[in-house]
N, C-alpha and C positions, 0 to 999 in steps of 0.2 A: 473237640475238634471234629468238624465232619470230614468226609473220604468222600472225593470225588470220584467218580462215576466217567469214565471214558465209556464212548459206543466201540463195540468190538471191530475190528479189521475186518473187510468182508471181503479181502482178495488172497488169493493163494501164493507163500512166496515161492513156491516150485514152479507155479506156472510164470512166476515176473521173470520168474530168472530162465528159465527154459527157452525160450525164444525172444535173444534181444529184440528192443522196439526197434522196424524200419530193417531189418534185415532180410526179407522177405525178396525174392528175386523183382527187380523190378524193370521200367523200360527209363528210359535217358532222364525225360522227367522226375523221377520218382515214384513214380505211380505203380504199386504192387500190381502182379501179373496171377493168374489163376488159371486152373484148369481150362481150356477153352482159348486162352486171351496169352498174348492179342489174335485179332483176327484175320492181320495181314501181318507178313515182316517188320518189324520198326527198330530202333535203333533202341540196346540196353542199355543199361546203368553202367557198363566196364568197360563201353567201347565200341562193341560189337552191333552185330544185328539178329534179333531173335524171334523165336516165330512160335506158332501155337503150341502152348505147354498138354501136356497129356499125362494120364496117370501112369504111375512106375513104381518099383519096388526100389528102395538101396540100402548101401550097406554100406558104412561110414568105419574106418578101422576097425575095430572089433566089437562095434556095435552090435543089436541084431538088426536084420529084413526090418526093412518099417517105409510104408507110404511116402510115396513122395509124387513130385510132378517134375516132369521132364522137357527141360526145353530145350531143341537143337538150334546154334546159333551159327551164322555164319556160313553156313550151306557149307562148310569144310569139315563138318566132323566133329566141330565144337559144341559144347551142350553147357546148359545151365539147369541145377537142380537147386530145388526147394523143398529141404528135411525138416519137417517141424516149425516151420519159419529160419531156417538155417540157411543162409544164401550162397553157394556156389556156384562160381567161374571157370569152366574150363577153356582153354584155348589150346586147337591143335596146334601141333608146332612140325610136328612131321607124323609120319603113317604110323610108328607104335608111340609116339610123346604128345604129352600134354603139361602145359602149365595151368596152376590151381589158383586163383584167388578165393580168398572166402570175406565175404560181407559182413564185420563184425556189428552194425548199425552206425558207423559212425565213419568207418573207412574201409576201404580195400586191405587186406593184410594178405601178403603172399604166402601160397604153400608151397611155390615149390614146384619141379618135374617130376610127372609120375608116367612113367613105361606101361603097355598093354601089358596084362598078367599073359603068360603065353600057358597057362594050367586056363582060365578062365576069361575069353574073350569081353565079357563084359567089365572084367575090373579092370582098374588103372591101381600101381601100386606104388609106392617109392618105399625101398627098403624092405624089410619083414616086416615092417609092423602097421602103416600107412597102407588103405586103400579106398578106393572109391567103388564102388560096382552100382550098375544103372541095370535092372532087369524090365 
């Protein structure tokens, strides 16, 4: 009996699974957003209207600090970030509230109200153990 012979995988499963396909902040169309872009206001993937993304630092629950791009939407305060290919939604709702969707690649999934940290103006938090922080 002979043994067949498969060609090895040549893709990494930690990277398939690390950043769902299509989750990537994008604008109405679909069309993934980047450093730089867009180049004028246009309208995003959740609703809103978002404007040129720029680098930033965040901090996801109790993740560590790690790269990201920042994009302020809505000229109200609202911002949209992109961790990793991780797509979030924020939406002001009042001066220290925000509501969260996150872009699982396939739909909108809510997180939820998070309140300004009043220890750290840059995070948003809901509870102890949830937070958002944009540097």
């Amino acid at each position: 009996m002979r043994a067949l012979r498969l060609p090895a995988l040549t893709f990494s499963l930690a990277a398939a699974l690390s950043a769902p396909a299509g989750a990537q902040v994008k604008d109405r169309h679909g069309n993934e957003l980047h450093v730089g872009s867009p180049l004028k206001p246009v309208a995003d993937y959740d609703g809103g209207t978002i404007s040129k993304g720029r680098p930033a630092q965040c901090v996801l629950d109790r993740d560590p600090r790690k790269v990201c791009t920042f994009y302020p939407r809505n000229g109200d305060g609202s911002f949209a970030i992109d961790v990793e290919g991780r797509a979030y939604y924020a939406d002001k709702t009042a001066p220290n509230r925000i509501t969260v969707d996150y872009d699982n690649g396939a739909r909108m999934v809510p997180q939820g109200a998070f309140t300004r940290s009043p220890r750290d103006p840059a995070c948003w938090v809901q509870g102890a153990s949830r937070k958002i922080c944009v540097y």
